[in-house]
ROSE-273610 format. One record per residue (C-alpha): residue in three letters; x, y, z; residue number from 1. Coordinates in Angstrom, 1 decimal, padded with zeros to 4 digits. Layout:
<recs>
rec aa->Ala&u->X&v->Y&w->Z&i->NUM
...
</recs>
This chain:
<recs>
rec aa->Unk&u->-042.3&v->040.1&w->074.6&i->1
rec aa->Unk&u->-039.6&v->039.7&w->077.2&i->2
rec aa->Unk&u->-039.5&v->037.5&w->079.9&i->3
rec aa->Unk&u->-038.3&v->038.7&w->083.8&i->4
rec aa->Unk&u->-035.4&v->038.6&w->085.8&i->5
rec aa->Unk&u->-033.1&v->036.6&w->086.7&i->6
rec aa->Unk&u->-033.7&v->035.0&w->083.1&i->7
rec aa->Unk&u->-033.3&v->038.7&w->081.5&i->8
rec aa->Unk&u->-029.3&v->039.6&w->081.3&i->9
rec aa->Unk&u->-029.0&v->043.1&w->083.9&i->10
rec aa->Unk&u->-024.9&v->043.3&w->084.1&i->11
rec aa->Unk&u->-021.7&v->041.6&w->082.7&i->12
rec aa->Unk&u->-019.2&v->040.4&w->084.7&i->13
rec aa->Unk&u->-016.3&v->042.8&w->083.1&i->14
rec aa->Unk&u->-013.1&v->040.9&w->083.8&i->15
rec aa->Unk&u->-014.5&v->037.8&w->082.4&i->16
rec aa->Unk&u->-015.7&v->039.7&w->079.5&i->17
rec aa->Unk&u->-012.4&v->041.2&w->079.0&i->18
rec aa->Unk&u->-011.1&v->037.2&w->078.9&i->19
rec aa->Unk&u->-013.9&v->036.8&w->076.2&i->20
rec aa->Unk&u->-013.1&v->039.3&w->074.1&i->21
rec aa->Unk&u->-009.5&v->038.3&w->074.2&i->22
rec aa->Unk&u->-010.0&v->034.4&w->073.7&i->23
rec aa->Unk&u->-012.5&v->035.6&w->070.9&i->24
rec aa->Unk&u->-009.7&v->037.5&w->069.0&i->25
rec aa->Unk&u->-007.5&v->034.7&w->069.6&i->26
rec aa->Unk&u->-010.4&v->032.2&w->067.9&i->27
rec aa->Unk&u->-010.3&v->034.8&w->064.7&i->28
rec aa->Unk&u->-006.3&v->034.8&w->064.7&i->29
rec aa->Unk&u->-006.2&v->030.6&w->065.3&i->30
rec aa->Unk&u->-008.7&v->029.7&w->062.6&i->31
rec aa->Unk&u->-006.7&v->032.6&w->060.1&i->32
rec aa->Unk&u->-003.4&v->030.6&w->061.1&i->33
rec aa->Unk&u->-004.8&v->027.1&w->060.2&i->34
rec aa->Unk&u->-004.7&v->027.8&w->056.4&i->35
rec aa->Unk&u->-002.2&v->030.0&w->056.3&i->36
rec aa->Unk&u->000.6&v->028.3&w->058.6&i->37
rec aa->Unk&u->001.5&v->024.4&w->057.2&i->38
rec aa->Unk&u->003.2&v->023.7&w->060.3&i->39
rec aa->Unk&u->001.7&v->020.9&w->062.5&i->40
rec aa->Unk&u->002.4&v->018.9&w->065.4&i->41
rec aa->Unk&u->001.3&v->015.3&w->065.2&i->42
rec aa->Unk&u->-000.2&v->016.0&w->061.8&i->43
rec aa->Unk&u->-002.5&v->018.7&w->063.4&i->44
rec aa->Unk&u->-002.2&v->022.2&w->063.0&i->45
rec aa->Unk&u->-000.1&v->024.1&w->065.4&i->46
rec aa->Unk&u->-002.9&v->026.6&w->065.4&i->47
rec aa->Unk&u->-005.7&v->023.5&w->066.5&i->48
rec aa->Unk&u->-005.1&v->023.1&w->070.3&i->49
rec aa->Unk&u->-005.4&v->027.4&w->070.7&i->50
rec aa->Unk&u->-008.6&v->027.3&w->068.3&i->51
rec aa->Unk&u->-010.4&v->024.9&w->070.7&i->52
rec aa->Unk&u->-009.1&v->026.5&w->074.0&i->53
rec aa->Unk&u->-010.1&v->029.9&w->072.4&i->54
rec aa->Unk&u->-013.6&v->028.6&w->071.5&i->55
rec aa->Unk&u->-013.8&v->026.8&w->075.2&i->56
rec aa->Unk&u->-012.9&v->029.8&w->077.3&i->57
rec aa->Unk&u->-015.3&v->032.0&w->075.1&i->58
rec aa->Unk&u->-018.6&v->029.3&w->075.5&i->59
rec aa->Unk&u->-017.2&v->029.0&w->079.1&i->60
rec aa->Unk&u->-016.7&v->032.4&w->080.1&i->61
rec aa->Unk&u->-019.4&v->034.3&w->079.0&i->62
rec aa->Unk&u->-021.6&v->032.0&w->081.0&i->63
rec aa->Unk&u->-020.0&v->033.0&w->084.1&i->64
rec aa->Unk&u->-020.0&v->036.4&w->083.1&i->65
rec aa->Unk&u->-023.3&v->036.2&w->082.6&i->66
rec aa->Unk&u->-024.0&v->034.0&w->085.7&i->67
rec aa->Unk&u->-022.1&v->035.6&w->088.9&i->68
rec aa->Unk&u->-023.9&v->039.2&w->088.9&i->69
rec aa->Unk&u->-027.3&v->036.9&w->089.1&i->70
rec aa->Unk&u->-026.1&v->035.8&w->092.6&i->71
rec aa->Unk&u->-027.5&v->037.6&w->095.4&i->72
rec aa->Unk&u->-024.9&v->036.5&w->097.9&i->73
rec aa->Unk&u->-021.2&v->036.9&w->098.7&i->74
rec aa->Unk&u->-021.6&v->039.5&w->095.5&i->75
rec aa->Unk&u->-017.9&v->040.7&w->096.2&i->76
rec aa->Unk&u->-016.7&v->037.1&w->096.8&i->77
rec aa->Unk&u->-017.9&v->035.8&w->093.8&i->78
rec aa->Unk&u->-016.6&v->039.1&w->091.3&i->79
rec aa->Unk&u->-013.2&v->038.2&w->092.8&i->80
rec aa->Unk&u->-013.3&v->034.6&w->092.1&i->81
rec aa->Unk&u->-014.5&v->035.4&w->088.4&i->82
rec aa->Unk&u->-011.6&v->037.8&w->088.3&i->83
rec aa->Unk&u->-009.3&v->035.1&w->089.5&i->84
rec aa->Unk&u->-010.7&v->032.9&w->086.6&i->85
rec aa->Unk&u->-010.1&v->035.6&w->083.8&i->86
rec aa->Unk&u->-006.8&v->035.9&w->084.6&i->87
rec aa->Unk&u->-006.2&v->032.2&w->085.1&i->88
rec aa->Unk&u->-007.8&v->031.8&w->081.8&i->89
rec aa->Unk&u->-005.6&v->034.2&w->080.1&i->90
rec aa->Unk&u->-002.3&v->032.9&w->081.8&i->91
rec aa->Unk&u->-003.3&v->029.3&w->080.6&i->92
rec aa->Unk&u->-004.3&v->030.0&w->077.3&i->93
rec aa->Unk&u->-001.5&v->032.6&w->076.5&i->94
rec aa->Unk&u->001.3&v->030.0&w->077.2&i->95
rec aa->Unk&u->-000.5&v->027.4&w->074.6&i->96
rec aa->Unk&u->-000.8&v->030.2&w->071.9&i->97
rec aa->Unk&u->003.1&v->031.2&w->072.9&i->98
rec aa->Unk&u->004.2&v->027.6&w->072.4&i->99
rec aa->Unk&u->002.1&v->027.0&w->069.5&i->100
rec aa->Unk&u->003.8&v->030.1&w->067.6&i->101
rec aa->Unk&u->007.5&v->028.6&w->068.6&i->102
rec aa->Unk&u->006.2&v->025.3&w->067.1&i->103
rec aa->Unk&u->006.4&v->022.9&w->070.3&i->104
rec aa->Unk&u->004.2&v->021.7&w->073.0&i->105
rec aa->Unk&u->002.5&v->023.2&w->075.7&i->106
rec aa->Unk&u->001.0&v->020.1&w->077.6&i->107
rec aa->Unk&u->003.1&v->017.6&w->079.0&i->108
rec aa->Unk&u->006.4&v->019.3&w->077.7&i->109
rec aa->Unk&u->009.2&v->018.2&w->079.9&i->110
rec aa->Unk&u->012.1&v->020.1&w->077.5&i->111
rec aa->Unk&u->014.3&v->021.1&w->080.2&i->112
rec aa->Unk&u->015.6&v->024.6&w->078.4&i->113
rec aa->Unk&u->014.8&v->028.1&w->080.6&i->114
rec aa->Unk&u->011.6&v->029.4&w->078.5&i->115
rec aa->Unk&u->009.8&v->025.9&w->078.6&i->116
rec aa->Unk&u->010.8&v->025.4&w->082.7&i->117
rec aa->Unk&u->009.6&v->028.5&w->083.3&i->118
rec aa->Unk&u->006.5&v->028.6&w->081.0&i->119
rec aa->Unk&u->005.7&v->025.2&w->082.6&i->120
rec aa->Unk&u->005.6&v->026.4&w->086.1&i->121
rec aa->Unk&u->003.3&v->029.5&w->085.1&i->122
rec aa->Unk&u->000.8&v->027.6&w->083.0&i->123
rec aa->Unk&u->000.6&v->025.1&w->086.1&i->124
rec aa->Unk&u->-000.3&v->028.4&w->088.4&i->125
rec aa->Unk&u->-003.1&v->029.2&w->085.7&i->126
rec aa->Unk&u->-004.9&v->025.5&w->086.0&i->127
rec aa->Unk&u->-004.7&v->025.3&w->089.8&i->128
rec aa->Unk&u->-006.4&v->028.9&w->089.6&i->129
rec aa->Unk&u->-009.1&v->027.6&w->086.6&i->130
rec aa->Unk&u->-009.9&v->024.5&w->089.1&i->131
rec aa->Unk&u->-009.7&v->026.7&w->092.4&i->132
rec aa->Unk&u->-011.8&v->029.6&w->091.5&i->133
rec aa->Unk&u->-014.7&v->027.1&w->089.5&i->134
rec aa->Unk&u->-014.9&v->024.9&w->092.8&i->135
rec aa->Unk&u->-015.4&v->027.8&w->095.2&i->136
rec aa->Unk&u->-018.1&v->028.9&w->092.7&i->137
rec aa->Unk&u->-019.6&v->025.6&w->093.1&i->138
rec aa->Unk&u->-019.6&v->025.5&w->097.2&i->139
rec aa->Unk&u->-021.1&v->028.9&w->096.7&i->140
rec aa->Unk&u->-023.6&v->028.4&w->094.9&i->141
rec aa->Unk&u->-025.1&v->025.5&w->097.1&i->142
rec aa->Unk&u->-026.3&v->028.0&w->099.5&i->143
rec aa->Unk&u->-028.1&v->030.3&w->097.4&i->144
rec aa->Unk&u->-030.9&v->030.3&w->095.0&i->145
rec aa->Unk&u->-030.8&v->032.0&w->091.6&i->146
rec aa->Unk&u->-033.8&v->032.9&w->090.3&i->147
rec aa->Unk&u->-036.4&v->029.7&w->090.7&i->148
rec aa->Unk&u->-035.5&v->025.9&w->091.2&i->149
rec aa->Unk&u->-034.8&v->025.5&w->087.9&i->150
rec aa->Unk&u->-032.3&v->027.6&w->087.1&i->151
rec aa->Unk&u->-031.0&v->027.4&w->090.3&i->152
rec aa->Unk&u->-030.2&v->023.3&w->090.1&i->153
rec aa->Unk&u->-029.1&v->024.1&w->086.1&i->154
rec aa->Unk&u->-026.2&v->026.6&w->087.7&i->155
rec aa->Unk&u->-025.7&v->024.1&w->090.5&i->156
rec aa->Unk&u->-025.0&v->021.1&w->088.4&i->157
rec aa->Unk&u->-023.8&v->022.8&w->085.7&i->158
rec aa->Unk&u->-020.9&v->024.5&w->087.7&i->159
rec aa->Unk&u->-020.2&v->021.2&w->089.5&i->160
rec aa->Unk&u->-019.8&v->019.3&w->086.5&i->161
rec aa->Unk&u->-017.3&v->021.5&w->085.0&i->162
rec aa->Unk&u->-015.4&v->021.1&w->088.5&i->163
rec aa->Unk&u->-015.3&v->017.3&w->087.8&i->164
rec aa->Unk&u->-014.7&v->018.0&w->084.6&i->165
rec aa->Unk&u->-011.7&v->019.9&w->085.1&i->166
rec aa->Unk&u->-010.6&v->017.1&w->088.0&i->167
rec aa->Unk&u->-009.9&v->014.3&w->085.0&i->168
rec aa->Unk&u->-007.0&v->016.7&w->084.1&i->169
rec aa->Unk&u->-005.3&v->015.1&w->086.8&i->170
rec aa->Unk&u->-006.1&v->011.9&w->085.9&i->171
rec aa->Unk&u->-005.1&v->012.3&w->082.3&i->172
rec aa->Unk&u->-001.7&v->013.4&w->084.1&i->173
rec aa->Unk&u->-001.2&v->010.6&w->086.4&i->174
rec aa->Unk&u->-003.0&v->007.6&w->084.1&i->175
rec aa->Unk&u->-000.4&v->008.5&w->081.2&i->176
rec aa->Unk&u->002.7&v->009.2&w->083.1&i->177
rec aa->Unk&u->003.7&v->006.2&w->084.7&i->178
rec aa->Unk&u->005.4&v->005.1&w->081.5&i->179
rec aa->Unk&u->008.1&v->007.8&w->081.4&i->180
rec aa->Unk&u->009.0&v->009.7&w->079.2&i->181
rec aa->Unk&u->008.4&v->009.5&w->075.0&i->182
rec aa->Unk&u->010.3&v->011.4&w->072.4&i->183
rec aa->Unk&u->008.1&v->013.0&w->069.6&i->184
rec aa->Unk&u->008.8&v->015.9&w->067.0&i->185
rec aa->Unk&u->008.3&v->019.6&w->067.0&i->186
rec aa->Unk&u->006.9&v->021.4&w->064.3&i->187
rec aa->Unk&u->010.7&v->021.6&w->062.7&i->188
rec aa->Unk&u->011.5&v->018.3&w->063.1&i->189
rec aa->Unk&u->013.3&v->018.7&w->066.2&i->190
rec aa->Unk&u->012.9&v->016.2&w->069.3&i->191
rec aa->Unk&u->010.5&v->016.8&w->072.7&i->192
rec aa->Unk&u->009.8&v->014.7&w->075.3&i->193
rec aa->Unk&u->006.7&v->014.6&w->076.6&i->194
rec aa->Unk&u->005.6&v->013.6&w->079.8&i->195
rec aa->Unk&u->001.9&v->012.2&w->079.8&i->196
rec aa->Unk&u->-001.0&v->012.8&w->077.9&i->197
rec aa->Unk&u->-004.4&v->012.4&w->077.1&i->198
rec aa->Unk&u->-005.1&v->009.1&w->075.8&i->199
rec aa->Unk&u->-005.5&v->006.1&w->077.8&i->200
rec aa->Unk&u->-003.3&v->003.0&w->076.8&i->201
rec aa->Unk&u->-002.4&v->004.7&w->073.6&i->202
rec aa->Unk&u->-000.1&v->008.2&w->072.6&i->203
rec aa->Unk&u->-001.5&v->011.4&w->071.9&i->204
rec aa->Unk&u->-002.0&v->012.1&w->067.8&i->205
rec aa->Unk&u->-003.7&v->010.7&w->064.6&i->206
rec aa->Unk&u->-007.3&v->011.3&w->066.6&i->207
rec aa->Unk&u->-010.5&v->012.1&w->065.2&i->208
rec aa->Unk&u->-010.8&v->015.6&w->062.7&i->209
rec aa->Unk&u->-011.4&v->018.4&w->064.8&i->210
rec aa->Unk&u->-011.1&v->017.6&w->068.3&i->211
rec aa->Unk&u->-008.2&v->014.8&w->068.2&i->212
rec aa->Unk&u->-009.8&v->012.3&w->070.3&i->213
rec aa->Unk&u->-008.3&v->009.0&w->070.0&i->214
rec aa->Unk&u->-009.8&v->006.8&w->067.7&i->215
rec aa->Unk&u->-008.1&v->003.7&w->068.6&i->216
rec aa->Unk&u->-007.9&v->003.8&w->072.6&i->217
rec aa->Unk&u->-009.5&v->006.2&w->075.7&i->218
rec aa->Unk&u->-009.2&v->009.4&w->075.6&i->219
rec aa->Unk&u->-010.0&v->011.3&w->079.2&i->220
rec aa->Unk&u->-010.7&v->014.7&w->077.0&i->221
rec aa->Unk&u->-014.0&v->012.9&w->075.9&i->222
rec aa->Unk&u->-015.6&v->013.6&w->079.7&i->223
rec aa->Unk&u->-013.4&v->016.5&w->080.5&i->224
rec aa->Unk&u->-015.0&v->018.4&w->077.5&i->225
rec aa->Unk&u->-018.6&v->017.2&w->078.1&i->226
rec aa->Unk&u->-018.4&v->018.2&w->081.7&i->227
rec aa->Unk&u->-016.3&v->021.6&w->081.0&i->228
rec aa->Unk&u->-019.6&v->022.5&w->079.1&i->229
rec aa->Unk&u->-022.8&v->021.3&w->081.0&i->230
rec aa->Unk&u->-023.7&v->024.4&w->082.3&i->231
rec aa->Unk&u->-024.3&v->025.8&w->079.1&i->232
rec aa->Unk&u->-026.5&v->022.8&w->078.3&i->233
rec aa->Unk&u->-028.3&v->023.3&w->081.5&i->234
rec aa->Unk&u->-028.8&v->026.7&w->081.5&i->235
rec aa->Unk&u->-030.1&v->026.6&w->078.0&i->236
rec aa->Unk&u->-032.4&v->023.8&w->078.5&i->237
rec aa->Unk&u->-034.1&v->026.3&w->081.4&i->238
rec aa->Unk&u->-033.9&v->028.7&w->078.9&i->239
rec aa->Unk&u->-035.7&v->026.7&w->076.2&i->240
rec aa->Unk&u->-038.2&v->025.4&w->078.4&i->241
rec aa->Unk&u->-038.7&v->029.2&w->080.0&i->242
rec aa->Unk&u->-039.6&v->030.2&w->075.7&i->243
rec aa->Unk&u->-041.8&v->027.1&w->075.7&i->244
rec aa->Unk&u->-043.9&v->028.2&w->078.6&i->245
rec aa->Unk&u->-045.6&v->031.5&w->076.6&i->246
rec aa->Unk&u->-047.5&v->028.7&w->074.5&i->247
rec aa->Unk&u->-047.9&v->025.7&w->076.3&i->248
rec aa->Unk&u->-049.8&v->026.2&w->079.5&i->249
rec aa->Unk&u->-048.3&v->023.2&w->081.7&i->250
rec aa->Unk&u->-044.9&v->024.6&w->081.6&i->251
rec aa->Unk&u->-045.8&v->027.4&w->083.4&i->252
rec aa->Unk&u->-045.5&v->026.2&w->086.9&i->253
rec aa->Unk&u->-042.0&v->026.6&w->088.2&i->254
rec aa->Unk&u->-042.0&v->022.9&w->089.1&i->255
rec aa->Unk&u->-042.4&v->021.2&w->086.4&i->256
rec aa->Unk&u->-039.6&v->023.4&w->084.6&i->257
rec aa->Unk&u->-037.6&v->022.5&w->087.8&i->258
rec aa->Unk&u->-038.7&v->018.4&w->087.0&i->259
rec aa->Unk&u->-037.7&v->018.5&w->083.6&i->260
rec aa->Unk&u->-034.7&v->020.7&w->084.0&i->261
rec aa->Unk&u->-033.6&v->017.6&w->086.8&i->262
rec aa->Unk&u->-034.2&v->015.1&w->083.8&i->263
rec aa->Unk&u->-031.7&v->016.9&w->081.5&i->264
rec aa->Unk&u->-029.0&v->017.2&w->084.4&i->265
rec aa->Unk&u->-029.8&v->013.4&w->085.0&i->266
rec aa->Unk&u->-029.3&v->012.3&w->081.4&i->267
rec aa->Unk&u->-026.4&v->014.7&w->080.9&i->268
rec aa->Unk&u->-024.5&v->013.3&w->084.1&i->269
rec aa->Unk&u->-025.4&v->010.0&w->083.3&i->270
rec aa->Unk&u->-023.2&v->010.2&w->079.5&i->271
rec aa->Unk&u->-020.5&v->011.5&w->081.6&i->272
rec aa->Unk&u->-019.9&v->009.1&w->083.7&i->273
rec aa->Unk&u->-020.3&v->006.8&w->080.6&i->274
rec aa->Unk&u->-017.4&v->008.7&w->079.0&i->275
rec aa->Unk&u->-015.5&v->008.8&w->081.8&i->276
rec aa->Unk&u->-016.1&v->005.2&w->082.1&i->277
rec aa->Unk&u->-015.1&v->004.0&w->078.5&i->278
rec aa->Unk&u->-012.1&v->006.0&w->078.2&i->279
rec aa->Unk&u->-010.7&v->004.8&w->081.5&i->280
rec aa->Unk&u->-011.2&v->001.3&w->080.3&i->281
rec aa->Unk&u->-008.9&v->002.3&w->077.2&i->282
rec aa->Unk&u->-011.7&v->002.4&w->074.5&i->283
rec aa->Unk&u->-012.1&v->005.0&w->072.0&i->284
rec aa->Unk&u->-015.2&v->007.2&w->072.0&i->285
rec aa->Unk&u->-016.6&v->005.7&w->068.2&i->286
rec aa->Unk&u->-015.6&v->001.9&w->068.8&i->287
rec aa->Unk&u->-017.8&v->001.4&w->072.3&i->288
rec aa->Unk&u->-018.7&v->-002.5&w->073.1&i->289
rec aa->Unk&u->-021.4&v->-003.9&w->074.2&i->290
rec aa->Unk&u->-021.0&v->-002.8&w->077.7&i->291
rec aa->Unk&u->-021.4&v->000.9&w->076.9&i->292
rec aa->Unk&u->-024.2&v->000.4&w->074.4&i->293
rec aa->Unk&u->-026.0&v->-000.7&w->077.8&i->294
rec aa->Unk&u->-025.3&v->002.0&w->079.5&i->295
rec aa->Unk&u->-026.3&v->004.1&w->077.0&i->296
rec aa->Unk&u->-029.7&v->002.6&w->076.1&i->297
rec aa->Unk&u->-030.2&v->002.4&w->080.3&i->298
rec aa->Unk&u->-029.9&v->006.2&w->080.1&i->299
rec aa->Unk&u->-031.9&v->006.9&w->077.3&i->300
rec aa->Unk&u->-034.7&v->004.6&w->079.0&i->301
rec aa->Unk&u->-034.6&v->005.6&w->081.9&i->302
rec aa->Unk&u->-034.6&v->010.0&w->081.1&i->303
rec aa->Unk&u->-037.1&v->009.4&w->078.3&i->304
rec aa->Unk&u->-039.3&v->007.7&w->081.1&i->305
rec aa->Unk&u->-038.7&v->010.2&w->083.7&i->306
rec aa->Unk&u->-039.9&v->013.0&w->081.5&i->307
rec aa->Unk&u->-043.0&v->011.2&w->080.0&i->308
rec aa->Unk&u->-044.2&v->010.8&w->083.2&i->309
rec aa->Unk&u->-043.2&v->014.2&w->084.2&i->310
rec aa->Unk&u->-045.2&v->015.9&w->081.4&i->311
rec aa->Unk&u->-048.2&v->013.8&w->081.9&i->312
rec aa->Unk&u->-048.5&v->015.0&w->085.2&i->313
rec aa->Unk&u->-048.3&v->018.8&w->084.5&i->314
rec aa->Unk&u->-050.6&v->018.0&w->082.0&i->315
rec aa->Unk&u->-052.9&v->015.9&w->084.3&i->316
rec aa->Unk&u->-052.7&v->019.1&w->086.8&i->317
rec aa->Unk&u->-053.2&v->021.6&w->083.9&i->318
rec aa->Unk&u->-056.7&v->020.1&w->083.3&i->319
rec aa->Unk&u->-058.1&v->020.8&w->086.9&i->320
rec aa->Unk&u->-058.2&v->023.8&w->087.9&i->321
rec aa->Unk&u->-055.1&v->025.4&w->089.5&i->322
rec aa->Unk&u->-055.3&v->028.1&w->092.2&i->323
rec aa->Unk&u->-051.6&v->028.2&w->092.5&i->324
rec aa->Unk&u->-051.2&v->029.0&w->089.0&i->325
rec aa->Unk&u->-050.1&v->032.7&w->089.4&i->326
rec aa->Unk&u->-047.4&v->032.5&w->091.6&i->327
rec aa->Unk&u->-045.8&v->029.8&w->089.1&i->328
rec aa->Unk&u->-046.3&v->031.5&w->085.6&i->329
rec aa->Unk&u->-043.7&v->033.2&w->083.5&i->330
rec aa->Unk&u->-044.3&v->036.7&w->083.9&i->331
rec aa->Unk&u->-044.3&v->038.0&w->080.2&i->332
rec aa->Unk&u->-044.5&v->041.5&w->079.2&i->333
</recs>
């Protein structure tokens, strides 16, 4: 049993997948060089900040790669702004894996030493050309469909979001920079300063396992992560609900996939802007007050709502009888 294009893969975008395969090496070599490398920065790994950029650019990647040969318009346009990305991407991440084998920083370094100057000015080229090339992509994609409505408004948002996502990075620069300069330690005990960072009314390090958000104040990498990765939620929630639709009957019309899929991008917005919202009002991401608890139940009231009332109206019109229902069904095979 397959299901039909646009949902079916036909091509891969290769540049992109080249990126992929790269940041997917570099994921293997990262996680080898946690346990076998003791040297840390801020009582992390040195090998933690290219793990999660590795594992980011793979997730985020393939989705494009997957995405842009679905477009029907501007085809060239779009294969040279997901060219632009893949080398952006591999600019970007290659200076954080080249500072993270010499033991110092890649963000916010402000050493003033030739390698670091210059390194500085090149990974600066690489974010303007990750932000550049997603929000073309995202005007794009506003004036074409891809696929039906659902997937359509899942690659629409999804894209967008990332965009915004990828915007906070300049917030995270300018919030945490007004205080100068602060000395810290390289991985050999050496001194850096550091210009900025991530956290808001607090210093970078001694965050949460894993991902090193701030435990004790905001930390803008909160939203910039959940919006970095909504179009892979979106786009799998189509997905999901496209695999539901071979056994439940009301799924089958295109717009109730395209209602719920609107629900999910609702929702998902929604705890961004929460996110956003808590960490620019210096509160960590586990300690939220009774502000954000509001917010959050508002949200889950209000999508839980939405999507009761959207089901029991595609069930409501999948008890009478439906002339229109062949030109909405999944056509399975």
């Amino acid at each position: 049993m397959t299901f039909d294009t646009p949902y079916a893969i036909k091509s891969w975008h290769r540049p992109l997948m080249v990126m992929v395969a790269a940041m997917s090496a570099l994921v293997v070599v990262a996680g080898f060089g946690l346990f076998v490398d003791d040297r840390e920065l801020m009582e992390q790994s040195i090998w933690a900040k290219p793990l999660k950029f590795g594992v980011s650019f793979v997730l985020y990647g393939a989705t494009l790669a997957w995405m842009l040969p679905q477009l029907r318009k501007a085809r060239r346009t779009m294969w040279t702004l997901g060219t632009a990305f893949a080398v952006a991407g591999l600019i970007d991440v290659g200076f954080i894996v080249v500072q993270a084998a010499r033991g110092t920083y890649s963000h916010f370094n402000a050493e003033t030493d030739a390698f670091n100057t210059v390194g500085q000015q090149i990974f600066s080229s690489g974010v303007i050309g990750l932000f550049g090339a997603s929000l073309l992509i995202a005007v794009m994609l506003l004036f074409q469909r891809v696929g039906d409505a659902a997937l359509t408004w899942a690659m629409r948002a999804g894209i967008g979001l990332a965009v915004l996502g990828m915007a906070l990075a300049s917030i995270i620069v300018g919030s945490t920079s007004a205080n100068g300069p602060r000395m810290v330690e390289d991985a050999y005990g050496n001194p850096v300063s550091l210009v900025g960072g991530h956290g808001v009314g607090v210093p970078d390090g001694g965050g949460m396992l894993i991902t090193n958000w701030s435990t004790v104040g905001g930390d803008l990498r909160v939203p910039h992560f959940i919006g970095l990765h909504s179009v892979q939620v979106f786009v799998l929630a189509v997905l999901l609900l496209t695999a539901l639709a071979a056994r439940i009957s009301w799924l089958r019309h295109a717009r109730v996939r395209a209602q719920l899929t609107g629900v999910v991008i609702l929702g998902y917005t929604a705890l961004f802007a929460i996110t956003a919202w808590q960490a620019l009002r210096g509160q960590a991401l586990i300690h939220p007050d009774a502000a954000t608890w509001t917010a959050l139940a508002v949200t889950i009231f209000v999508t839980t709502l939405l999507a009761a009332l959207a089901i029991a109206a595609a069930r409501r019109s999948d008890a009478a009888p439906a002339g229109s229902f062949g030109r909405d069904r999944i056509a399975v095979q």
